[in-house]
N, C-alpha and C positions, 0 to 999 in steps of 0.2 A: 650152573647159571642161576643166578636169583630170580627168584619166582616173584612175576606182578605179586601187589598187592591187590591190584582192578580186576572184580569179579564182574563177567557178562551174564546180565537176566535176561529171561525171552521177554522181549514188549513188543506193543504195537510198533512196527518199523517208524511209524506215521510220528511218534512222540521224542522229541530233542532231549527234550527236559523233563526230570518228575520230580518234584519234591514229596517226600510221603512221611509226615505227622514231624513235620519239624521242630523241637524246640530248642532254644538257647538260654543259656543262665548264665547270668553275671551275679554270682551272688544270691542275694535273694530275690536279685530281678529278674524277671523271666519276659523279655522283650520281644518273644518268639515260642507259640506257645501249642504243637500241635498241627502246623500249617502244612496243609498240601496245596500244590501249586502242579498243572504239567501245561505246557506248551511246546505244540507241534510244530512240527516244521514250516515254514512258512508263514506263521501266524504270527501275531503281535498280540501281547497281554501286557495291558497294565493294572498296576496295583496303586492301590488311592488309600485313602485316609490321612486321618487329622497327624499331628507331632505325637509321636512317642509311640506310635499305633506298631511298630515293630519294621516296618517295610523296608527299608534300608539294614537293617540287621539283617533279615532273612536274604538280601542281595549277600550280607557277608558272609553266611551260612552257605548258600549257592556255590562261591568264589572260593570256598578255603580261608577265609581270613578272622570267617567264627566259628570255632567247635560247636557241634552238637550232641548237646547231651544226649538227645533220642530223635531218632528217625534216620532217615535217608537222603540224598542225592543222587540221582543219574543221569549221565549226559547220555544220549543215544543206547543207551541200554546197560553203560558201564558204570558200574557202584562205584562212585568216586567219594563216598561218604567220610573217611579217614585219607584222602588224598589230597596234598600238599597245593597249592594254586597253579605251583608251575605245570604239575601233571594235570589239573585240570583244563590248562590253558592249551595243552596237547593235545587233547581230546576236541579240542575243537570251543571253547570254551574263553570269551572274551569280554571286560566289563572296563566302561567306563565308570570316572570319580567324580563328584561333586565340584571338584576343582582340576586342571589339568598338571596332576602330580607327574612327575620324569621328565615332563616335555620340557616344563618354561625355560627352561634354557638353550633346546634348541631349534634353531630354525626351522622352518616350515620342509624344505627340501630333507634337512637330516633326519626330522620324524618319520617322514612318509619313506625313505629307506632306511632307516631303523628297522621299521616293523616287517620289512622285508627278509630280515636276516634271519638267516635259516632254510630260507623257501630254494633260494638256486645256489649250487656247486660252488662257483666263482665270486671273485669280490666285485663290488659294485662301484662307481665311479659315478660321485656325487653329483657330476656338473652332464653325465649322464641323460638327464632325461629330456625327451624331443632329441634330441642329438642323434640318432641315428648311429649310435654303438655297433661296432664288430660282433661282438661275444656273443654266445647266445643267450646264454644267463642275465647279462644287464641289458639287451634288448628285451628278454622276455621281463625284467624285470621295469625298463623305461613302458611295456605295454600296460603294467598291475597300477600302474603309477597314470599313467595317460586316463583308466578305467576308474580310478578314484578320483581323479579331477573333473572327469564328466560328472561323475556323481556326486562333490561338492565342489566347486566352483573357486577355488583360492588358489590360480594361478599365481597372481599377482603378489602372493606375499609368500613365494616361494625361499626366497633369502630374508625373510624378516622372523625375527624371534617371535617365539608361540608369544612369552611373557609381555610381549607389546602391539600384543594384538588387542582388537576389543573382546569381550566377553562370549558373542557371537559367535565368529568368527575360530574361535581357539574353540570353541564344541565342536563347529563345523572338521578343524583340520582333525580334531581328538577321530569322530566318525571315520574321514578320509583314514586315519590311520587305522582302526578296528576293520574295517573294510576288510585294506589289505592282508590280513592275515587269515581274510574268506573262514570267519567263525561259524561253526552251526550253531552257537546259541551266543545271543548278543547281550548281555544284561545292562542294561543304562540308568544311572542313577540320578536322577531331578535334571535331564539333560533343560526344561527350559529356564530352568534357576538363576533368574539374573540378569534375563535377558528382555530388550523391547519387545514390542512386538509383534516389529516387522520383523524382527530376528526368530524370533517365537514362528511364524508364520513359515519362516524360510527352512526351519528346522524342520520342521514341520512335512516339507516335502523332502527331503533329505529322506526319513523315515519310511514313508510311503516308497521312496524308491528303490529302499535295500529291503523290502518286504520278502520279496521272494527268493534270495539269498540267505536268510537264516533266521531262526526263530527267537522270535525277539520281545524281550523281558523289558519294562521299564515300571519304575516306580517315582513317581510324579504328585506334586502336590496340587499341576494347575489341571484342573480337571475339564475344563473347556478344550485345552490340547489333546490330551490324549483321547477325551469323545471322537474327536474327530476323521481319526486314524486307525482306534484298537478293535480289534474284532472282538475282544472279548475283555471287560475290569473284573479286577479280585478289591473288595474293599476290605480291610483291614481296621479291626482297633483294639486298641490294649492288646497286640500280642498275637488277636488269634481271626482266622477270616469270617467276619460277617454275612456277607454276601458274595454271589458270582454269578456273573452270564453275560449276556448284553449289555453295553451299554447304560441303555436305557431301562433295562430291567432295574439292573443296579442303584442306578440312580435314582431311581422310583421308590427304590426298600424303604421300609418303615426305620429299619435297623440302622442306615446309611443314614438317611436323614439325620436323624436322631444322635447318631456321631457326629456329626458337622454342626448342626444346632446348640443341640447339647437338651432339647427338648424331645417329647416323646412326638410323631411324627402324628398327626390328624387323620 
């Protein structure tokens, strides 16, 4: 039998995620430069900084989608550092895009059983859900589906295309679908990107209320949103972390400032 590649380290049980001294090169650019990052279970970090600062690169670093020259990744204690997306995605391991890539073309109903495939024995039956199914596999799977509609709210555009949806709305169903595949590490990329915001507001508690379900990564440019909600910012620039703690620590840094200005901070 072929032997994993996925080596287990002992860690704090308590930590999802570790990134340790990450960097990435494109060339002679190095958009990612040294970065350690870990978030625990149940926690929310987000990562801030100006355009170019690296943050979205090290989301691809995280995923499998950027090599790393040097350092590490681990989801719950397992080096996935040389592991492909889909094995990372196995381990518990889920990210949203910038834009809703795979969906737009389907339906609100066909994503949210999409994401289901895999989880029960049996095939599912689209028209399925509330319907009170026989099987136990598409009942248990109409319940995964009832628990993400409480959790975002888009009953109503159950047979409408992702792709005509509003902007809002098509984040909300993207969540509903990461949900379902009950991740322990959530990675979310500029989820308020684009949005109003009252949309911004409603996303907002969406976030807050899968808090406790898995440890949750985002990297955000609107820095009023993520205050709101994150236990803990990593600021970022040019590549490599700035700062980190609260909030308000964060924000307070001379170094933060001073990225966002572009002056030295008073």
């Amino acid at each position: 039998m072929r032997r994993s590649s996925l080596r287990r380290h002992p860690v704090d049980a308590d930590i999802a995620l570790a990134v340790r001294g990450a960097r990435v090169r494109f060339g002679a650019v190095v958009p990612c430069d040294g970065v350690d990052v870990t978030v625990h279970a149940g926690e929310i970090v987000a990562i801030i900084g100006p355009n170019g600062a690296g943050k979205s690169t090290l989301l691809d670093a995280i995923s499998g989608f950027a090599p790393l020259e040097a350092g590490s990744v681990a989801i719950g204690g397992t080096d996935v550092t040389r592991a492909l997306p889909y094995r990372r995605a196995r381990l518990g391991l889920a990210r949203s895009f910038q834009d809703a890539r795979g969906f737009a073309n389907m339906t609100v109903r066909e994503a949210l059983l999409g994401s289901l495939h895999g989880r029960f024995r049996g095939g599912l039956l689209a028209e399925g859900i509330g319907a009170g199914v026989a099987r136990d596999d598409e009942r248990a799977a109409c319940d995964a589906i009832e628990e993400a509609l409480a959790l975002v709210d888009v009953r109503r555009y159950l047979d409408v295309r992702i792709a005509d949806l509003s902007v809002g709305t098509a984040r909300a169903v993207e969540l509903a679908v990461l949900s379902l595949r009950r991740p322990a590490v959530l990675l979310l990329d500029e989820p308020a990107s684009g949005l109003q915001q009252s949309e911004v507001e409603a996303l907002a508690g969406v976030i807050e209320r899968i808090r406790g379900s898995a440890a949750t990564l985002i990297v955000e440019h609107d820095v009023p949103f993520v205050r709101a909600f994150s236990d803990r910012l990593i600021a970022m620039d040019l590549g490599r972390v700035i700062a980190e703690g609260s909030p308000a620590d964060v924000l307070d840094h001379p170094a933060v400032i001073e990225s966002y200005l572009g002056v030295p901070a008073r």
